[in-house]
C-alpha positions as a Markdown table, in Angstrom:
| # | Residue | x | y | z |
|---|---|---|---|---|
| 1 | Unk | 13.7 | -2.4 | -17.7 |
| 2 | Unk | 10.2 | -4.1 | -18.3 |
| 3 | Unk | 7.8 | -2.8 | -16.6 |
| 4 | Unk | 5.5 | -5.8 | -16.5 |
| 5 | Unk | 5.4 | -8.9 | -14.9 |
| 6 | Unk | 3.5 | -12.6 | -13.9 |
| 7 | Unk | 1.1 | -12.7 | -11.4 |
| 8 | Unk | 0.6 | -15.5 | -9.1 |
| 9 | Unk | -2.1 | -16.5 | -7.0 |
| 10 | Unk | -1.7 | -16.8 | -3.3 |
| 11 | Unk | -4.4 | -17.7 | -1.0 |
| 12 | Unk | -6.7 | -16.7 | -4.0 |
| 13 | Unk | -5.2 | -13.7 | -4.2 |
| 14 | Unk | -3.6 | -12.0 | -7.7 |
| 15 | Unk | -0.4 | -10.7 | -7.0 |
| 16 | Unk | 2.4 | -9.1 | -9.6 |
| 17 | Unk | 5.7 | -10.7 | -9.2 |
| 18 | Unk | 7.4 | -7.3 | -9.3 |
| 19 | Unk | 10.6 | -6.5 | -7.3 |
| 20 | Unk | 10.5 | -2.4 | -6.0 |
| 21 | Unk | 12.8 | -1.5 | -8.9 |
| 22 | Unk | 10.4 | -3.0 | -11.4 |
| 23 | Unk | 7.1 | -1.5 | -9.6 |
| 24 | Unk | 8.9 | 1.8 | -9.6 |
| 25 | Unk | 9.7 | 1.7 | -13.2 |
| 26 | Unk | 5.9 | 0.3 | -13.7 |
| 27 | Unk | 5.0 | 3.8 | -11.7 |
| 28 | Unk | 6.9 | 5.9 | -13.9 |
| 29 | Unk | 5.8 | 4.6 | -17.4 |
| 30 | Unk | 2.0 | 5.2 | -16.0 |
| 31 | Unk | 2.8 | 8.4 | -14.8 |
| 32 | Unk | 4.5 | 9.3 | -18.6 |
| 33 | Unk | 1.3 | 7.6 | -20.3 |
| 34 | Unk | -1.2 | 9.4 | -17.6 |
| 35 | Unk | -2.6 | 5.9 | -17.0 |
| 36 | Unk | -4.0 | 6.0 | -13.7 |
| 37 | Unk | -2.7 | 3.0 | -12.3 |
| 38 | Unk | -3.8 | 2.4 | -9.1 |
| 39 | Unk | -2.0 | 0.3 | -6.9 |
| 40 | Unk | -3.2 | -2.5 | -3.8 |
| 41 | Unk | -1.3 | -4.2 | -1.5 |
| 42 | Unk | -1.4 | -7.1 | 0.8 |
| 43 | Unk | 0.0 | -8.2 | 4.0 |
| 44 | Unk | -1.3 | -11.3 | 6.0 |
| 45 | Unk | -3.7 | -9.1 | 7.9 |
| 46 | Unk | -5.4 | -7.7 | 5.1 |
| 47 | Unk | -5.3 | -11.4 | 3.3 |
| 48 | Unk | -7.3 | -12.3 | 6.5 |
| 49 | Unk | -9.9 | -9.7 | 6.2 |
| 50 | Unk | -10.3 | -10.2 | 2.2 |
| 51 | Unk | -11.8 | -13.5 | 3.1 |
| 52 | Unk | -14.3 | -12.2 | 5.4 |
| 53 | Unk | -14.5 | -8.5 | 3.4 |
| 54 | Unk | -16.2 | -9.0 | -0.1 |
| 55 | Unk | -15.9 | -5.6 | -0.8 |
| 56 | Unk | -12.3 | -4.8 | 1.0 |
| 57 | Unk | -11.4 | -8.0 | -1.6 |
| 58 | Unk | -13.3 | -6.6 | -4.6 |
| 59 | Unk | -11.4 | -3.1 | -4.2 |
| 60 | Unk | -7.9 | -4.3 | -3.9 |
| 61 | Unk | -8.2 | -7.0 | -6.2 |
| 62 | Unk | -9.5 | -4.7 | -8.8 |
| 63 | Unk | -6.4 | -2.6 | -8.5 |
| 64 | Unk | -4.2 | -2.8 | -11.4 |
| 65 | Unk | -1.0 | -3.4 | -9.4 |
| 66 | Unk | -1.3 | -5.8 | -6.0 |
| 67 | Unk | 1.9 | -6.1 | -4.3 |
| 68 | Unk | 3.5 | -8.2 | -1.5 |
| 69 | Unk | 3.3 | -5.5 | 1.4 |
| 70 | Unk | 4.3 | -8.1 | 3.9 |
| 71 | Unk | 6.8 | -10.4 | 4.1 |
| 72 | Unk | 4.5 | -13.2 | 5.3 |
| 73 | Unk | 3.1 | -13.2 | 1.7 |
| 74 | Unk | 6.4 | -13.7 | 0.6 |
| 75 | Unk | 7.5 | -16.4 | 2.7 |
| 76 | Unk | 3.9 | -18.4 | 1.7 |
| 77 | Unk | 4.5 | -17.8 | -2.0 |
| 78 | Unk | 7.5 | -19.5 | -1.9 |
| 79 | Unk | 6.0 | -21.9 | 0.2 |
| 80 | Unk | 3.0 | -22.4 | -1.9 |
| 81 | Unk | 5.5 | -23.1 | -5.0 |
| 82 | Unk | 4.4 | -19.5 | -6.5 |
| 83 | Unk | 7.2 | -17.3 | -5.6 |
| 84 | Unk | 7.4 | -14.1 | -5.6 |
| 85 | Unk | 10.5 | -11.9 | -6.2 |
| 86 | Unk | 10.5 | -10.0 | -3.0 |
| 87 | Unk | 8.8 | -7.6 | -0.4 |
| 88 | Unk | 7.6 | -4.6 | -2.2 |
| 89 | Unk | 6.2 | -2.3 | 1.1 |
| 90 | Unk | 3.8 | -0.3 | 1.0 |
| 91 | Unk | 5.7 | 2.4 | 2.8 |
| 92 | Unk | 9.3 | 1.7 | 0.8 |
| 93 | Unk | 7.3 | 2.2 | -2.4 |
| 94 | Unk | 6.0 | 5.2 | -1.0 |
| 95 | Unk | 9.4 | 7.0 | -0.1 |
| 96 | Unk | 11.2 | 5.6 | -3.6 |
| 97 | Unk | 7.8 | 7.5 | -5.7 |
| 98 | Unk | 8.6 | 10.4 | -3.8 |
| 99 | Unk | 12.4 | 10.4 | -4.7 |
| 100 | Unk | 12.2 | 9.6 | -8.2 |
| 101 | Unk | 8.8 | 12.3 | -8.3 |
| 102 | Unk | 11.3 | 14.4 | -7.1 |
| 103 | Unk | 14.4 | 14.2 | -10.0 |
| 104 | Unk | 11.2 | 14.2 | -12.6 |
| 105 | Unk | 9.7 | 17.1 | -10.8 |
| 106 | Unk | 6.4 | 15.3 | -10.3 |
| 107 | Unk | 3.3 | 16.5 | -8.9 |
| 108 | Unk | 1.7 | 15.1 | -5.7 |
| 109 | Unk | -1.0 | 14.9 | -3.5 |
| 110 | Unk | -1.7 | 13.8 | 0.3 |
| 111 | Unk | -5.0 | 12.7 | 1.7 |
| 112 | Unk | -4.9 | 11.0 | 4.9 |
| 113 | Unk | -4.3 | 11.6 | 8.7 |
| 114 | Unk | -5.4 | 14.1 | 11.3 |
| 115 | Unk | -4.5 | 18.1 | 10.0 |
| 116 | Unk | -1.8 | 18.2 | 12.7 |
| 117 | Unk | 0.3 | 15.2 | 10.8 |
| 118 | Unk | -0.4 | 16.0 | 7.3 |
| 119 | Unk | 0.7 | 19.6 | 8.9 |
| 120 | Unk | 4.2 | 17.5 | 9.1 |
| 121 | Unk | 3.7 | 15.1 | 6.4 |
| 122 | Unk | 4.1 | 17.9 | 3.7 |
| 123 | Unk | 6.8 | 20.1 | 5.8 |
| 124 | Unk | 8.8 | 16.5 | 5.4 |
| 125 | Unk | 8.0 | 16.4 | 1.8 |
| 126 | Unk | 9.0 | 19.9 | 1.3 |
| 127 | Unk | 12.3 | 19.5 | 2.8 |
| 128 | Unk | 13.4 | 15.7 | 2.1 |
| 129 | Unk | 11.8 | 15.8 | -1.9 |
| 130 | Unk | 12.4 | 19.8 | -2.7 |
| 131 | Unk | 12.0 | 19.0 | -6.5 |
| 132 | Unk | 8.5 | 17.1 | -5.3 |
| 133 | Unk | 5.9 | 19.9 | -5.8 |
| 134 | Unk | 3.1 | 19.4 | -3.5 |
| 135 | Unk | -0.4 | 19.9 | -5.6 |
| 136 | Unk | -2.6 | 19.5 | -2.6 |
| 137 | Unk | -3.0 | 18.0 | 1.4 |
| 138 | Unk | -6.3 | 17.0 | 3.1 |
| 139 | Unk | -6.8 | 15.0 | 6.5 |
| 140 | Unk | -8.8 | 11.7 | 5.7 |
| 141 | Unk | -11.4 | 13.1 | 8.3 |
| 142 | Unk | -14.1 | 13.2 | 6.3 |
| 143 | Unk | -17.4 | 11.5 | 5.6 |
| 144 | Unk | -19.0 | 9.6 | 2.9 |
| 145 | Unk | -21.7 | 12.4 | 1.9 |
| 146 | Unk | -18.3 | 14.7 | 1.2 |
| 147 | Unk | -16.3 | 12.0 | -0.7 |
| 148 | Unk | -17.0 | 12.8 | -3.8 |
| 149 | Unk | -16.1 | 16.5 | -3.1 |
| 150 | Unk | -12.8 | 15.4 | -2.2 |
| 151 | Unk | -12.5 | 13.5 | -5.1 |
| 152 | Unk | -13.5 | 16.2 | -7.1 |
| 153 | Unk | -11.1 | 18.6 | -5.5 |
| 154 | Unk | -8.7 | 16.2 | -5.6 |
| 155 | Unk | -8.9 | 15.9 | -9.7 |
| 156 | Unk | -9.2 | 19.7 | -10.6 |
| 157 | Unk | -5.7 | 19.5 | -8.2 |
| 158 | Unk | -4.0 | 17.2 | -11.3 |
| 159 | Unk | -1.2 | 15.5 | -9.1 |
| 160 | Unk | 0.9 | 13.0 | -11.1 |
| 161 | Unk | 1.0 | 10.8 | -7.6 |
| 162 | Unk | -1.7 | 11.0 | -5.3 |
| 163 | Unk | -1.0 | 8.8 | -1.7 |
| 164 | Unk | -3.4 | 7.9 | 0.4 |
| 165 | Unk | -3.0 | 7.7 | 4.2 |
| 166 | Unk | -5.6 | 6.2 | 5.0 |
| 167 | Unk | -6.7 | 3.4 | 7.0 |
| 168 | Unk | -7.9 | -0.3 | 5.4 |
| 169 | Unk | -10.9 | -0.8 | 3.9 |
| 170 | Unk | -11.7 | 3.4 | 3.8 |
| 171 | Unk | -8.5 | 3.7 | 1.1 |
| 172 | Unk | -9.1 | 0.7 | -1.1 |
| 173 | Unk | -12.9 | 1.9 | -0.9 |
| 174 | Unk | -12.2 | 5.2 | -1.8 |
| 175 | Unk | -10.1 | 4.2 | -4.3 |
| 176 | Unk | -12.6 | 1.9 | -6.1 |
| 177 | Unk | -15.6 | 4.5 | -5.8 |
| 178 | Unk | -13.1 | 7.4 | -7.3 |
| 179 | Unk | -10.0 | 6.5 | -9.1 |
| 180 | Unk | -11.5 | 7.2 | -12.7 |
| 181 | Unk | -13.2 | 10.6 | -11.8 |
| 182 | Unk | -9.5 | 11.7 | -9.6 |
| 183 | Unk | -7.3 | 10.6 | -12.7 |
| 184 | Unk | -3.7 | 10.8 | -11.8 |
| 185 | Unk | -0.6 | 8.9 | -13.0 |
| 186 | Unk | -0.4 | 6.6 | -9.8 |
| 187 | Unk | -2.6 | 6.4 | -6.6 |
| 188 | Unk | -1.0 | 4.3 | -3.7 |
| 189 | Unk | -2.7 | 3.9 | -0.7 |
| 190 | Unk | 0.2 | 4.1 | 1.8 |
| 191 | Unk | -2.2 | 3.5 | 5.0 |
| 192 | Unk | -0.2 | 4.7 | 8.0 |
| 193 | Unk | 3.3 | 5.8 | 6.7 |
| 194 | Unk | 2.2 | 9.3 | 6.7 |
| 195 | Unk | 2.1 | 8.8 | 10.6 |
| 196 | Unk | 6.0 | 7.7 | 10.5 |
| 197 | Unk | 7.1 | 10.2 | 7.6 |
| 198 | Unk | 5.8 | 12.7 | 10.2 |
| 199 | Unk | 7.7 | 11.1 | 13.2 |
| 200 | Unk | 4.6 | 10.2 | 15.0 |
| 201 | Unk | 5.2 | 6.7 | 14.7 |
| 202 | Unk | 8.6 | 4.6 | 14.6 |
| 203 | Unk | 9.7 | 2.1 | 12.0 |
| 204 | Unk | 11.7 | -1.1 | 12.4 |
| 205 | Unk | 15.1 | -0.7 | 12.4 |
| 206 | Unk | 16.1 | -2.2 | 8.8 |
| 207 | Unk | 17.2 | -5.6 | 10.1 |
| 208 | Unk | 14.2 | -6.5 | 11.8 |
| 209 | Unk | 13.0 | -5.5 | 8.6 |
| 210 | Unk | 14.4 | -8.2 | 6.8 |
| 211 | Unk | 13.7 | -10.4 | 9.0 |
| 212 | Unk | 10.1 | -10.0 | 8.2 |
| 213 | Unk | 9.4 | -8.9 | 12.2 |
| 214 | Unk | 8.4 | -5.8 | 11.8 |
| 215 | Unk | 5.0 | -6.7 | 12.9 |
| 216 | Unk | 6.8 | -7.8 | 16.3 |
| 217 | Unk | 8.2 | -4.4 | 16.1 |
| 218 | Unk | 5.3 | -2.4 | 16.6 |
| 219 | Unk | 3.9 | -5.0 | 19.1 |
| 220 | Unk | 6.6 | -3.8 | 21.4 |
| 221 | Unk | 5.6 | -0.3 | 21.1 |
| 222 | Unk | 2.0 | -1.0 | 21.9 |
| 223 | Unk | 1.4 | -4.7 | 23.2 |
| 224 | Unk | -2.4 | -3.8 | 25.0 |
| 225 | Unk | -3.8 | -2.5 | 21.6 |
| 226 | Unk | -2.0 | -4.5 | 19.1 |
| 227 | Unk | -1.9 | -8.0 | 20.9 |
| 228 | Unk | -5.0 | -9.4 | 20.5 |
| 229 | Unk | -4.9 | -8.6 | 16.5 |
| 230 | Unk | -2.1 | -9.6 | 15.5 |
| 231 | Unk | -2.5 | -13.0 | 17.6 |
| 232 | Unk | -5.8 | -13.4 | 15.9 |
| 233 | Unk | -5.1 | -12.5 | 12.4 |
| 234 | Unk | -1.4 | -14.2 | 12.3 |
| 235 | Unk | -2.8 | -17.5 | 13.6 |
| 236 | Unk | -5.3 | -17.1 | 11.2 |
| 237 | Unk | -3.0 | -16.7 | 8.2 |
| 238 | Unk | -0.6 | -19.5 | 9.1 |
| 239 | Unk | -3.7 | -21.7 | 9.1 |
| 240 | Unk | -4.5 | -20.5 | 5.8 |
| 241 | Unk | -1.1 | -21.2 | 4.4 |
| 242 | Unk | -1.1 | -24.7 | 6.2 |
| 243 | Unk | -4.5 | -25.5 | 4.8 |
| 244 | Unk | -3.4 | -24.0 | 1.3 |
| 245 | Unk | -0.3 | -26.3 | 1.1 |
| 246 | Unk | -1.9 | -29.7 | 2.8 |
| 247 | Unk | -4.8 | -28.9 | -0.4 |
| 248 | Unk | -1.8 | -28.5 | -2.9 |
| 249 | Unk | -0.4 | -31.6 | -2.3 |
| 250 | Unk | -3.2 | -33.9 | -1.8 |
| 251 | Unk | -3.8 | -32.7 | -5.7 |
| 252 | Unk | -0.7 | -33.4 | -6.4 |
């Protein structure tokens, strides 16, 4: 299978055309070489905040693999007339490293989340991925002064995979400052899927899924906290898309 792929530009964003079969075999073949491919991903929130974020923009687009996280994207490639395969999630991506980690009998390392969910996070790992081995676990509560001693730990730990749960922009920032110095196979920042691997939070059901409503989804579980967002950055990404495509054809 090839392991590479065109990139198209979405809302002056780079993104690889990869389905998840293809980004998993991309993972694989850096984790072989020992590249330490790092890996960004984009939904229409984070597009949002990359217009307003220099540096949020600067460390995911600097990745060497952006994918389609949400299935907005995807819907507005196609729209857009650059279309991209399909929704490669953050989260999915996450699982499907750990399962094939697991038949290679991969290395990996979690950073993210209060102790008490990691606590559960690598308990799951453990007993869903037994061929997994875990190289390491810290909580993402740390501060910028003791970044680089993470880091450092991090790298002496020499996980094939490293995910980070951690929240947007700390992971893509992280990632920037310390990719080269960690040097694993793969780093994914997986953002708050350690929270549902550990049962703290629940996922869409699959067809909601696919229906690209997951966002709706998690609304419904907390409507006071997420309401206001996600009515402020999805308006603001349809308008973005609208704008985009009234631009494209007045060129045309």
């Amino acid at each position: 299978m090839s392991t590479t792929a065109p990139r198209r530009d979405i809302l002056g964003v780079s993104l690889d055309a990869f389905t998840m079969e293809q980004a998993v075999a991309r993972c694989v073949a850096a984790v072989e070489n020992r590249e330490n491919l790092t890996i960004g991903v984009v939904n229409a929130a984070k597009a949002v905040h990359m217009r307003e974020d220099a540096l949020l923009r600067d460390s995911v687009t600097s990745c060497d693999l952006v994918l389609a996280d949400g299935q907005a994207v995807v819907w507005a490639s196609r729209l857009l007339g650059h279309p991209l395969p399909e929704r490669v999630a953050g989260i999915d991506l996450f699982t499907e490293l750990m399962a094939e980690g697991a038949r290679r009998s991969y290395r990996a390392y979690f950073l993210g989340a209060r102790p008490e969910v990691l606590e559960r996070v690598v308990a799951e790992v453990r007993h869903r991925y037994p061929g997994l081995e875990v190289a390491g676990a810290r909580d993402g509560y740390f501060t910028d002064e003791q970044a680089a001693e993470v880091a450092a730990r991090i790298g002496e730990a020499k996980p094939d995979l490293l995910f980070l749960g951690m929240t947007s922009p700390k992971k893509e920032i992280f990632l920037a400052r310390f990719a080269e110095e960690i040097n694993a196979g793969v780093i994914h920042g997986v953002g708050g899927s350690f929270d549902v691997l550990a049962g703290k939070v629940r996922r869409a059901p699959t067809l909601w899924q696919r229906l690209g409503a997951e966002w709706l989804y998690r609304f419904l579980q907390e409507p006071l906290r997420l309401g206001p967002r996600y009515l402020s950055t999805n308006t603001r990404f349809a308008w973005m898309v609208v704008k985009e495509y009234v631009q494209a054809r007045t060129r045309a």
